[in-house]
N, C-alpha and C positions, 0 to 999 in steps of 0.2 A: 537658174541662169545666173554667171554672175554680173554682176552690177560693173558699170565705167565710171571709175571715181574723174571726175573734172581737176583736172592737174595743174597751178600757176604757174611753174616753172621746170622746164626737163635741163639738164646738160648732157649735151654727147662728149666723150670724151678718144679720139683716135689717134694712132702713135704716127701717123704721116700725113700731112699734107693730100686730102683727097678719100684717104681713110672712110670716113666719114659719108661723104657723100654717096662711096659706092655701095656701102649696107647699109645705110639707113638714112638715106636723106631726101626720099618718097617721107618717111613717117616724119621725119622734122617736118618738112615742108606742111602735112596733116594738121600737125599741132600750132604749126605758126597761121595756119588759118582760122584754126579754133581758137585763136588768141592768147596759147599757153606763151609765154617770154621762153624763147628756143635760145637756149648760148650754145656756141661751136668752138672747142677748145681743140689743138691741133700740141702732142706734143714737143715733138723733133721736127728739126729744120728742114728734112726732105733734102740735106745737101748730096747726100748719094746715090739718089736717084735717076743717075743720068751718063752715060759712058762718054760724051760729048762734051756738056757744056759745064765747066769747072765746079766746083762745089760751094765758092762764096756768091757766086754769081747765079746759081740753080736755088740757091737759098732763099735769095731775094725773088727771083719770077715765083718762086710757090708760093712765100708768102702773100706775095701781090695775087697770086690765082686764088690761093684760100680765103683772102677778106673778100673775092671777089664771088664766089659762090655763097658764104655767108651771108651777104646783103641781099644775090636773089629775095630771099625766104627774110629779110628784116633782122637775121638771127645778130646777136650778139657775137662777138668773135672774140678768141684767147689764143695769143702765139706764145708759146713757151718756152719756145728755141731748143730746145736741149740737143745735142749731135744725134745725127741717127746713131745707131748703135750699140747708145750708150745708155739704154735704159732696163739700167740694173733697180735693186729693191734698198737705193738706200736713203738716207733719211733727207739731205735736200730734195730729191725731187719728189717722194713722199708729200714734205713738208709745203712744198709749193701747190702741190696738188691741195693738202688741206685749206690752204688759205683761196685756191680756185673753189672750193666747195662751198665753203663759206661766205664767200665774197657773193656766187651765184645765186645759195640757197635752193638747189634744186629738190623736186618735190620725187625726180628720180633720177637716176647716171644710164646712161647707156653706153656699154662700151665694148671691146675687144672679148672674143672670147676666151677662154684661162687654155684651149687646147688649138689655137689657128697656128697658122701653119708659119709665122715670121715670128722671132725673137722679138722684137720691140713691141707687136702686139701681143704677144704673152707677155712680156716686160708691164705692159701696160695695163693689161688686167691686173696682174697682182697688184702694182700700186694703186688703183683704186678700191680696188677692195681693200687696200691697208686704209688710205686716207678718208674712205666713208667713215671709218669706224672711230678713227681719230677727229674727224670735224666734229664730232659730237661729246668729246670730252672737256669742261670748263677747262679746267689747268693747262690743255696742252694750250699754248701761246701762240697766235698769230697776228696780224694785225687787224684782220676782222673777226669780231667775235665769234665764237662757238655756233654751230649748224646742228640746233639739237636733236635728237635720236639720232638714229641709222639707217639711211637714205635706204630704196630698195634700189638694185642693179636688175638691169635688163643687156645679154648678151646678144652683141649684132649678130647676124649671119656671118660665112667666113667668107674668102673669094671660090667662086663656083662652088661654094655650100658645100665642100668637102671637110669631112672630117664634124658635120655638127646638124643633130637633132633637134630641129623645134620643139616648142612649146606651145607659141603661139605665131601668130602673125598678123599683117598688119595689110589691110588692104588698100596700095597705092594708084590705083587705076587712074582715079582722079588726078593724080598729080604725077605720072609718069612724066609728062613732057616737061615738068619742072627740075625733076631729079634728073633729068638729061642733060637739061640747058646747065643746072651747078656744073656738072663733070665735064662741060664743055669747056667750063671756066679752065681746066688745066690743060692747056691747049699743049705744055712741054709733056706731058706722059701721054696723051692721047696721039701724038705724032712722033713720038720718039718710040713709043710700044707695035706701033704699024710699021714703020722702017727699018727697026732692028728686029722686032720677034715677029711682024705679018701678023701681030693681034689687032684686030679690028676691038679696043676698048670699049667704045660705044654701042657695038652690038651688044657683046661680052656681057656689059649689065644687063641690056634690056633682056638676052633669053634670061639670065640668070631670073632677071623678079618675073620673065614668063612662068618657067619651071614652078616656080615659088608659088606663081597666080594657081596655075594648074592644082597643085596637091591641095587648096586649098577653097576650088572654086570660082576662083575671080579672075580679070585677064591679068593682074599684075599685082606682086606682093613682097614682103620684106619676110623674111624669118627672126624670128626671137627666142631667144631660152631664159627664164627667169633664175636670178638666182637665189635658190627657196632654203637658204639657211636663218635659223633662228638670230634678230627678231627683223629680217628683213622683208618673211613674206606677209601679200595684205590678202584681205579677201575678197578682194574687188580689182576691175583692171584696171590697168595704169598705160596700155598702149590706144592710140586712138580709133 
């Protein structure tokens, strides 16, 4: 059987505003009970999200909705602003990303999967798999020191688990109605998605971590894929 290594510190790492919350923020919530230090890093500003309400002004209500799901759970919060869009692989937001690494010290990253289905969460896997590898080099320069080795990654689920196989999972039963009340924090996508597309948001996750519960056993669960390239994987778990 393998063994659950006890974790000080995770970072999630998601390319929008709410990201986050909707794959995997049953399992933060897990680990902020277990007393692991949960930060919540949000890349892009979430300015385009919205057909309605302007993009300076859409900016400010998600940042205000995402510090406001982060404290649910106690998590730490990180806004990084970058425009949607524009999360290409080059070396400032790389580089921001390493000094978030560093700064945080995570014991693992959870993040985007390298194959979902939006540009900016592909955008944002590969910069974190650049920037683990780099937090861990003395020379390269930040202003917080070096984050030695090379963190492990954990890939979230996608939206409606399309396009991505588990590895493992995570059993949020316990803390379903937690992961709801975050996502409730973004009150502009969960009423702007029912009036223009008739998605009922709220539901939408909960069958999604039913589904999830189901293959796996339990009434409610998160899906994960490790990413098991040398020298990232351990021999023990790291999800709680």
């Amino acid at each position: 059987m393998t063994s659950v290594h006890k974790l000080d510190s995770v970072l999630a790492i998601g390319a929008h505003p709410d990201d986050i919350e909707i794959l995997c923020g049953g399992t933060l919530a897990k680990y902020a009970e277990l007393g692991v230090d949960v930060s919540m890093a949000v890349m892009t500003d979430g300015a385009l999200g919205h057909m309605v309400i302007p993009p300076d002004e859409l900016a400010e209500i998600r940042h205000e909705e995402a510090a406001k799901s982060a404290d649910i759970i106690g998590a730490d919060f990180y806004w990084l602003g970058f425009k949607d869009a524009s999360l290409i692989n080059d070396l400032e937001i790389r580089m921001t990303l390493v000094e978030l690494i560093r700064k945080t010290k995570p014991d693992m990253i959870i993040t985007h999967s390298p194959n979902d289905y939006h540009p900016d969460h592909r955008g944002t896997s590969d910069l974190v798999f650049g920037a683990t590898f780099l937090s861990g080099l003395k020379h390269v320069e930040t202003e917080s020191s070096y984050h030695e080795g090379v963190q492990p990654i954990t890939y979230m689920d996608t939206i409606n688990s399309s396009n991505f196989i588990p590895t493992e999972y995570v059993d949020i039963s316990n803390v379903i109605q937690t992961k709801i009340k975050m996502i409730r924090s973004f009150e502009s996508q969960v009423k702007w998605l029912k009036d223009h597309d008739d998605v009922d948001f709220l539901d939408m996750i909960q069958v999604q971590s039913k589904a999830r519960g189901y293959q796996c056993g339990v009434e409610y669960a998160e899906a994960f894929k490790l990413e098991n390239v040398w020298p990232r994987s351990r021999t023990y778990r790291l999800l709680p």
